[in-house]
C-alpha positions, 0 to 999 in steps of 0.5 A, a space after each residue: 467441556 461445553 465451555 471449550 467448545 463455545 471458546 473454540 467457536 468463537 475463535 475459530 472466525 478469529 483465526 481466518 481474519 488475519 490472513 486478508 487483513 486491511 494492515 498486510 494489504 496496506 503494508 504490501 502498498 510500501 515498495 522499495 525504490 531500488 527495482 526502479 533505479 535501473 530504469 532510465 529516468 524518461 521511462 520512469 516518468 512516463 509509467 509514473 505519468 501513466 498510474 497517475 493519469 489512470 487513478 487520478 494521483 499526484 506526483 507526490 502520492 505516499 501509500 496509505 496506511 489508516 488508523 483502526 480503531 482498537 488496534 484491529 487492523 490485523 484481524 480486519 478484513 480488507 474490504 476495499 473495491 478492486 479500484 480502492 486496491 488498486 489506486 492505493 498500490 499505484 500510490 506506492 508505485 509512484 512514491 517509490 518511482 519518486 524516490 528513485 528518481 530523487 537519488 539519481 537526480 532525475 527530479 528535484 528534491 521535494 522540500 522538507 516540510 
């Protein structure tokens, strides 16, 4: 009985751990493109222009996502600064704006590496 209880104990902070991981906040960062496709090219660049200029980005920003030592990312908890949070969303904003713009031809084509 004791040692039920201890195994409890110690899994108990485990189970909370997944619900505000690193993992699903980076994954959240990956957007899809389509929402963008019915904005008009000019609006478009200049939202990218604007998340750019307020984080200090590149046009070419892809979202993050970084290796966890152990394959704990889902239980580790996002410990990032609401600035960290942000600018890694907006990484995903623009990659998806980029990609949007790509298929319908408002910007070049990045070159294939």
């Amino acid at each position: 009985m004791r040692a039920t209880l201890c195994f409890i104990c110690l899994c108990l902070p485990l189970a909370g751990c997944g619900v505000d991981s690193l993992r699903e906040h980076q994954e959240s960062n990956i957007m899809s493109s389509l929402p963008y496709d019915g904005t008009p090219c000019d609006a478009l660049k200049a939202k990218r222009a604007t998340l750019m200029a307020r984080y200090g980005l590149s046009q070419d920003a892809k979202p993050i996502m970084g290796d966890t030592p152990l394959g704990l990312g889902p239980i580790m908890p996002d410990m990032r600064s609401a600035r960290q949070k942000g600018a890694e969303q907006a990484r995903g904003e623009i990659d998806a704006m980029n990609r949007s713009m790509v298929r319908r031809k408002c910007i070049p084509a990045p070159p294939k590496a």
